[in-house]
C-alpha positions in Angstrom: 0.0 0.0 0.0 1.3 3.3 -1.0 1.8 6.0 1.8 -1.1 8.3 0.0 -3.5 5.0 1.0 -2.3 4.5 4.6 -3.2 8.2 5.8 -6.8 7.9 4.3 -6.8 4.5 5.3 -5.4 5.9 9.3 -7.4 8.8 9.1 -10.9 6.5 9.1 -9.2 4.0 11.8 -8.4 7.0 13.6 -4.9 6.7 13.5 -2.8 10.1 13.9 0.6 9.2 13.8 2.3 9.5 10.6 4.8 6.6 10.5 7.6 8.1 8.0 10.3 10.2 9.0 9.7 14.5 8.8 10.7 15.9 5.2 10.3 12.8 3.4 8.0 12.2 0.4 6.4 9.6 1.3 5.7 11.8 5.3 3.9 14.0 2.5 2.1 11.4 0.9 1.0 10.3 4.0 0.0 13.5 5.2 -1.9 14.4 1.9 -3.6 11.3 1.8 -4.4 12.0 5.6 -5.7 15.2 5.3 -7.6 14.4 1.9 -9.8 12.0 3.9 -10.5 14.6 6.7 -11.8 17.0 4.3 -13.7 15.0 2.4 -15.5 13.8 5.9 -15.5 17.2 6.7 -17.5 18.1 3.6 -20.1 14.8 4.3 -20.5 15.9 7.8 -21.7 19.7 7.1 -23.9 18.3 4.0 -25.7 16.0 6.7 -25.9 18.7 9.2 -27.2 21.6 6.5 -30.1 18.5 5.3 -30.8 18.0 8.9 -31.1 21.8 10.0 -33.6 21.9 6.9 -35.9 18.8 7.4 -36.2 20.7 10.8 -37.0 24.1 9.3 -40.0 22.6 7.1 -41.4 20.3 10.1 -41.4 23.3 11.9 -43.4 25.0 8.9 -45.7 22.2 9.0 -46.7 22.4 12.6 -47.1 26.0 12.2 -50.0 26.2 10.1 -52.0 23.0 11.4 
């Protein structure tokens, strides 16, 4: 597995430690693939939460004018 793999792959087992040594390419592979995988969670996370704040706004809307 390439270094780019095992920091998405640590970021979803929750592992923070980057195994390669600073200043290395494959430390910035690993960090790259790392922090490619938080974002994109990120992104999915605050999609959920805007869908969720407006499913509430319209039930809300609903019970208003019953």
């Amino acid at each position: 597995m390439n270094p780019y793999d095992e920091g998405q792959k640590s970021f979803r087992l929750g592992k923070l430690g980057n195994p390669y040594s600073l200043n290395s390419n494959n430390n910035r592979s690993w960090e790259y693939g790392f922090n490619t995988a938080y974002f994109s969670n990120l992104k999915r996370v605050k999609d959920n939460e805007q869908r969720i704040r407006e499913r509430g706004k319209e039930l809300q809307e609903k019970e208003t004018h019953l």
